[in-house]
C-alpha positions as CSV (number, residue, x, y, z in Angstrom):
1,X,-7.4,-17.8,-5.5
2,X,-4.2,-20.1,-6.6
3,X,-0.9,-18.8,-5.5
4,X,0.2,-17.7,-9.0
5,X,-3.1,-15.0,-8.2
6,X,-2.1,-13.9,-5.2
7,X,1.2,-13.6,-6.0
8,X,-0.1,-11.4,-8.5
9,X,-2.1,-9.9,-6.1
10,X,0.5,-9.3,-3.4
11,X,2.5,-7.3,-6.3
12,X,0.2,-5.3,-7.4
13,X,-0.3,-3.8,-3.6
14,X,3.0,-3.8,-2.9
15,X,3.8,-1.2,-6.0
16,X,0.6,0.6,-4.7
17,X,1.3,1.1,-1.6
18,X,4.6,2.2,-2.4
19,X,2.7,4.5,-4.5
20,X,0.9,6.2,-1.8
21,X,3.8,6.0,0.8
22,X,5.6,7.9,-2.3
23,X,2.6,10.8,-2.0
24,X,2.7,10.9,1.7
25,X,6.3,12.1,1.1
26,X,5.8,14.3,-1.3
27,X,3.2,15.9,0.2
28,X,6.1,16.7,3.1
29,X,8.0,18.7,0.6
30,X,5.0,20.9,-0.2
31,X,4.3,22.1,3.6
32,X,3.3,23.9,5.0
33,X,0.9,24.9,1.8
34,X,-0.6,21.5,1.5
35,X,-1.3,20.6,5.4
36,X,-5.2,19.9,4.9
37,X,-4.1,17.4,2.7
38,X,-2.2,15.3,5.1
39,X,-5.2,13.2,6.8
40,X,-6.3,12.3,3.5
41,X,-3.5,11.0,2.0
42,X,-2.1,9.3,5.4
43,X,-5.7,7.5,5.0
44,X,-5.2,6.7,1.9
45,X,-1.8,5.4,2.4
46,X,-2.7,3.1,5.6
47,X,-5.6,1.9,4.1
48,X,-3.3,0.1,0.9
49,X,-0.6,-0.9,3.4
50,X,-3.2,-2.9,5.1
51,X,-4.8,-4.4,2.0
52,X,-0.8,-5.0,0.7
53,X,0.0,-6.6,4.4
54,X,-3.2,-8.6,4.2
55,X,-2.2,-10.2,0.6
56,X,1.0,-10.5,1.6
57,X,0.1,-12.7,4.3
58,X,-2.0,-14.9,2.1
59,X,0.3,-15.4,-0.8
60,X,3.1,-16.6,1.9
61,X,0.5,-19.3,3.6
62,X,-0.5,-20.1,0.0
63,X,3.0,-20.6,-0.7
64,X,4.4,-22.5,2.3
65,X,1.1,-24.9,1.2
């Protein structure tokens, strides 16, 4: 990938896992109702922080290139 890509890249993760971190929270507001739901969504959310930190990572040694 060129760094105009992973640039691209490194965005689009970084508004998604903002997205899930966003869920995560919300699902705070609807306990204790919605408990079962919090090992799913924590998943969810530390699985797209790690793809976001991994791109990030990239497009910065792409960039200092």
């Amino acid at each position: 990938m060129d760094v105009k890509e992973l640039e691209a890249r490194f965005r689009k993760l970084s508004r998604q896992a903002a997205e899930t971190a966003m869920e995560l929270h919300d699902l705070t507001e609807e306990l204790p109702g919605a408990y079962r739901r919090i090992e799913e969504v924590a998943r969810k959310a530390i699985l797209k922080h790690q793809e976001w930190a991994e791109a990030k990572e990239a497009f910065e040694k792409a960039s200092k290139s």
